[in-house]
N, C-alpha and C positions, 0 to 999 in steps of 0.2 A: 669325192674328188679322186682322182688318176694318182695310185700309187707313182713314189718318186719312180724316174729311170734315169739310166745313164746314156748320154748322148753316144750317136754311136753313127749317123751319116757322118759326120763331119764337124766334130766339137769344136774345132777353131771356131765356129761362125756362129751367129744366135740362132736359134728356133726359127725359123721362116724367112730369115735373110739366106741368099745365094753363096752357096757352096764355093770356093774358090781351086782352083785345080791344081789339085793335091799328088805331087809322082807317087806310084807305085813303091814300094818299101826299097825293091830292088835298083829303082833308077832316083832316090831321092837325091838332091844336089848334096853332095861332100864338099866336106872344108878342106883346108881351110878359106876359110870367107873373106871377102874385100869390098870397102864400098867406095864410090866415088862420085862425080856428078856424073848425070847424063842430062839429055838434053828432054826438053817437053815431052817432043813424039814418043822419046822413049819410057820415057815414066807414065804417059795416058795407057800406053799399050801394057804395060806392066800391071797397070792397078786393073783394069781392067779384066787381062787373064787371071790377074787373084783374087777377084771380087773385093778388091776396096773399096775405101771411103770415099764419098763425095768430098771430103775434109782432105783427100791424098793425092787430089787431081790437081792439070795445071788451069784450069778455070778458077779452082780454089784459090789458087794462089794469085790468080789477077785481081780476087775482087779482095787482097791484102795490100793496095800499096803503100802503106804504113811500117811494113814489114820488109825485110830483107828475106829474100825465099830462094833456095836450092833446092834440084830435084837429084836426091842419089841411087844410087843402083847396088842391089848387091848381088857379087860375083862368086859362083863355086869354081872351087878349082879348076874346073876345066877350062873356065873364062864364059859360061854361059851367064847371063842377067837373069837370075833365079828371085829379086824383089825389088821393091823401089820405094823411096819415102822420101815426102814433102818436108822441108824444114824452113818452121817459119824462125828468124832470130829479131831477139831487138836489142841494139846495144843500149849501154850506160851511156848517160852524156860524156863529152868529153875523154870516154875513154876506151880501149879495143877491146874489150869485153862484153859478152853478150849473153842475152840466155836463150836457149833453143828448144822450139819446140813441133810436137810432130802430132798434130790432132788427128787420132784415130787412127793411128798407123805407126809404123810402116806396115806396107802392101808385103805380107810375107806368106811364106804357106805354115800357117801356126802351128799344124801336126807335127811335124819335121823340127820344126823352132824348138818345141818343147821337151825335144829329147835331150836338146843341149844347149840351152839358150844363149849361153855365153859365146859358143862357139858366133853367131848369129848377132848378139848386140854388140859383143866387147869392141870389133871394128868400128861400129857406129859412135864408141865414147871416144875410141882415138880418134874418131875422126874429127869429135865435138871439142875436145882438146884442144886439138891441132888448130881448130879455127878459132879459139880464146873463150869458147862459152865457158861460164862459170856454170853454168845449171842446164841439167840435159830433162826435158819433159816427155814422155810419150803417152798416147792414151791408147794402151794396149786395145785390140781392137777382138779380144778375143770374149767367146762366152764363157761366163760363170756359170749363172741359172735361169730360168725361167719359169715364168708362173703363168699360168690360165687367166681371160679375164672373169670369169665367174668367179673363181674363188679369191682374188684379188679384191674383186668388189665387196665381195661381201666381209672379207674380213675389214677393209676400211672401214666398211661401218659399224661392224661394232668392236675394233679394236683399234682406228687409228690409223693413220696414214701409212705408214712403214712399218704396220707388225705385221703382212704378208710374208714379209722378209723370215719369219721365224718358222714359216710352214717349210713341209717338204716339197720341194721345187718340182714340177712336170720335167725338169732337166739339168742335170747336175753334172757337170764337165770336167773329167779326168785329165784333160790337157789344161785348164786351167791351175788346177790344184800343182799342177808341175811347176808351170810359169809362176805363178804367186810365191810358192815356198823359194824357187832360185829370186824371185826380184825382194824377200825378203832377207833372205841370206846375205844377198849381195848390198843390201844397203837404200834401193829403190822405196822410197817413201809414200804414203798413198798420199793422195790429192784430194781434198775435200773432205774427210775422217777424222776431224781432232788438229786440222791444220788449219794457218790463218791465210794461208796463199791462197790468191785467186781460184777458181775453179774454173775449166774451160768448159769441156763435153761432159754432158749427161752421163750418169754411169749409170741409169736405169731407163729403157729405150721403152716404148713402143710400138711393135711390130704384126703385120696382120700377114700371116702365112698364105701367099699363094699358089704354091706348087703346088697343081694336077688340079687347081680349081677351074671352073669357070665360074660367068656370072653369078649364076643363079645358088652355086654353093658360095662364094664372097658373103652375098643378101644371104643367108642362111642361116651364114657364122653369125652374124650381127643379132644383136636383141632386137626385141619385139617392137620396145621404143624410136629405134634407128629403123624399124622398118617402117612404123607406121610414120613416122618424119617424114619419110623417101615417098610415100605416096602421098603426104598434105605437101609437098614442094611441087608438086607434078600436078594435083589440083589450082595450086597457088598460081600456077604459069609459070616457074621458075624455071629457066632456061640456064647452062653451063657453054663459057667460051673459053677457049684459051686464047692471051697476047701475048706481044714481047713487051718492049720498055715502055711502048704509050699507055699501057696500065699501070708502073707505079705511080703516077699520081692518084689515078684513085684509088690501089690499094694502101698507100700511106695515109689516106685521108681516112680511111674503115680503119688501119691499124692504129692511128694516133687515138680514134674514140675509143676502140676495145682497152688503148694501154689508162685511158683516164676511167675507163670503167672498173678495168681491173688491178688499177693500181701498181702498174707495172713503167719501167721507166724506158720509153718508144727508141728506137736506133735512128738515125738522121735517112731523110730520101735518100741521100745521096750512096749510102752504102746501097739499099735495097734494087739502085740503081747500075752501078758495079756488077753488084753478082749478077741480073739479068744478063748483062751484056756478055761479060765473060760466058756462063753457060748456053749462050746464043750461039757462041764461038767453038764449043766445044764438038763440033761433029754431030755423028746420027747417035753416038750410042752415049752421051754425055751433051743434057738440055737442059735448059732452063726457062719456064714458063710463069706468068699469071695465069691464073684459072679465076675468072669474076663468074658471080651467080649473080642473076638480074631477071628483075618483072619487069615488061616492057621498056625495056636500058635502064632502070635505074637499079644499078647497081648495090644487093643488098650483103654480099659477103665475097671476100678476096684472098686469096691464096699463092704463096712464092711454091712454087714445086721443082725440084731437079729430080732427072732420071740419069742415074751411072752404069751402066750396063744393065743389069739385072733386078737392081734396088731403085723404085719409085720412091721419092721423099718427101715429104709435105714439111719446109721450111720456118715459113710464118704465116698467120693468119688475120684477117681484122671482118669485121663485123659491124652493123651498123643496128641500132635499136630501133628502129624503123620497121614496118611489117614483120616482125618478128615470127609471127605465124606461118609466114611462108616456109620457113625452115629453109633458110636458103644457105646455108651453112653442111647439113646433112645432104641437100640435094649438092654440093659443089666438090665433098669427098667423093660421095659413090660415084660421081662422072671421073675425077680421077683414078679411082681403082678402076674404074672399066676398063678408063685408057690403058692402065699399068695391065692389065692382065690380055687387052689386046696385042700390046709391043712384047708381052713375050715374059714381063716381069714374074720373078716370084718371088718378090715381097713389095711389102707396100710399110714404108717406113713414118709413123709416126709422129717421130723425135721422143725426146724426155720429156720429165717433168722433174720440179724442185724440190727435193726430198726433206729441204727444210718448213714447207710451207706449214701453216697452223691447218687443222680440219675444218677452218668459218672460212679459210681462204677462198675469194674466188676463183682462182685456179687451180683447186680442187675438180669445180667442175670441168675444167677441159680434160682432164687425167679419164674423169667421168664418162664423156664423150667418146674419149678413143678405147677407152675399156668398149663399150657399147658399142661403137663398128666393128670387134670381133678379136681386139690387138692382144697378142700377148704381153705379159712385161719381162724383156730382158733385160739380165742386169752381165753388164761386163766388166773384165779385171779392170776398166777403169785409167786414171789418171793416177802416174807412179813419176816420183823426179830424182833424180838423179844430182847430187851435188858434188861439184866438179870442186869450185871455192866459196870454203867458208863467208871468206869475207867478202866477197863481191854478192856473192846470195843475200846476204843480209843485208848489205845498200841498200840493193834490188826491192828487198822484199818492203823494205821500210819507204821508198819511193814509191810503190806501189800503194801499201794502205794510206798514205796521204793524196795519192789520187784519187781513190776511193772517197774518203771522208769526203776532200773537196766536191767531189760530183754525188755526193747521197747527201750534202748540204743544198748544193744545187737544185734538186730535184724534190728533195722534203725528204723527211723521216721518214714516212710511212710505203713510199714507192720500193720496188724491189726493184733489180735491175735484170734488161733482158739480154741475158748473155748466153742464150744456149748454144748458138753459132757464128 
């Protein structure tokens, strides 16, 4: 295995996700810093110059309306809109209090961030303040580390899900170590570590690096298994389309069997319906697609994909037990990474996996699968919260786990819940 190194393109960002543009040491935005709202246009145009999140967009936020969503801006001194962050809030009944949260962002340039972070958040708590939140969330969108998938895999197997974690990482981030030690000082609590609060975003991704690739090195990176897939799919007749919204019903119908197969608790159409549309909306450099695989139309595996400027993303997935042999699942990634690496992408985004699961888990093997298209595993700083009021957090937090129980009564004991996005 590749002695550790230290990141050094551009540590803000994981291993194979796109770079976001980063000023020159000389022209970095100085404080002091201001946030406020801006409008849509101006927050899409912002996440996009910093390579944000699909989580930071305003598509994102249309396929929330459960939510109360603002889009802010942050200002250097001289009045230029140097970042931008999405904030979803949800009040308490009955009362002006709310908790806010910012998945996978804000849209900032994290080198520069890290020199002084407070300079850079503190406006964002006043701001959080100032509108009654009692709890401020963000999920730092920055990299920790990252691991190869050979040596990922092979430590699972003989040591367990998450003892990868204990190797020396392919990339270890010096601007992380900055930001983690101020959001510890300062009071910022992790999310999902020893805490009972919800968890939003994955804090360990899978990503398949595509900068300076073409096809033929993509198929390269991948194992033996995922090649020889791509060629019984291509045997099989399996053919790759992409639609818009007239494919969620058949992809909820593949999603609802893969969630009874694998014992996971399915999201309603009606959301998977939302996010299509909003990402329909979103322009040429922010989309949203079905990708169905199918022998002679019948439809054997379905796929949610957005693409945000740079970062291709593979959302959700469903599958059907049906000709299985065709591999129509391996044949419907490798037509999206083609796509992604035609439109210019350089990365192809994964998603996470649930760091709780047992090793019989069946979704083990999808972690299995995207190890074997070629992914690395990044893990980033993660989800950190911020408590504004005591006691309103504690409401919060206790209405929460009774929403919980009631809907994991709902659904049975044994179902997990699918909350990666």
């Amino acid at each position: 295995m590749d002695e550790a190194r230290t990141a050094t393109s551009n540590p803000g960002t994981p291993s194979g996700l796109p770079e976001p543009t980063e000023p020159a040491d000389a022209s970095r935005p100085a404080g002091p810093f201001t946030v406020r709202a801006i409008t849509a246009d101006e927050a899409r145009a912002t996440v996009l110059e910093l390579a944000g999140s699909f989580l930071q967009t305003p598509a994102w936020a249309r396929t929330k309306p459960d939510w109360t969503t603002v889009h802010l801006g942050w200002f250097d001194a001289t009045g230029a809109r140097v970042g931008a962050g999405l904030v979803l809030s949800r009040s308490l009944p009955r009362v002006r209090r709310s908790f806010a949260y910012l998945p996978e962002g804000p849209a900032l340039p994290w080198t520069a961030v890290a020199e002084d972070p407070g300079a850079w958040l503190d406006p964002l708590v006043a701001w959080a303040r100032t509108s009654g939140a009692f709890a401020l969330r963000l999920g730092f969108p920055v990299v920790s580390r990252s691991w190869q998938p050979d040596v990922v895999k092979k430590q699972i197997s003989e040591g367990g899900l998450m003892s990868f974690t204990t190797l020396p990482p392919a990339v270890d981030n010096p601007v992380a170590r900055r930001v983690e030690t101020w959001l510890d000082r300062t009071g910022w609590r992790p999310i999902g570590w020893g805490s009972t609060a919800a968890v939003g975003q994955p804090r360990y991704l899978c990503v398949i690096d595509l900068e300076g690739r073409d096809t033929q090195a993509a198929l390269r990176s991948m194992n033996q298994q995922w090649r020889r897939n791509i060629k019984k799919a291509d045997k099989a007749g399996v053919h790759v389309r992409s639609v818009g919204v007239e494919g969620v019903e058949r992809f909820h119908q593949l999603y609802v069997e893969t969630a009874e197969r694998d014992h996971f608790v399915p999201r309603a159409k009606s959301y998977f319906e939302q996010m299509v549309r909003a990402f329909s909306d979103g322009g040429d450099e922010v989309t949203g697609r079905i990708y169905e695989a199918h022998v002679d139309g019948d439809v054997l595996a379905s796929a949610l994909m957005v693409r945000v400027g740079d970062t291709f993303s593979y959302l959700y997935g469903g599958s059907t037990s049906r000709n299985r042999d065709a591999r129509a699942s391996n044949a419907l990634q490798w037509q999206a990474i083609q796509d992604a690496i035609d439109l210019g992408c350089t990365s192809y985004d994964l998603r996470g996996f649930n760091t709780s699961l047992g090793a019989t888990s069946p979704l083990i093997g999808l972690l299995l699968f995207k190890l074997g298209a070629g992914a690395d595993v990044v893990e980033m700083v993660g989800e950190r919260e911020l408590v504004l009021s005591r006691f309103w957090h504690t409401a919060f937090e206790k209405a929460m786990a009774l929403r919980v129980a009631i809907n994991n009564r709902r659904a049975g004991s044994e179902a997990t819940p699918d909350t990666d996005v």
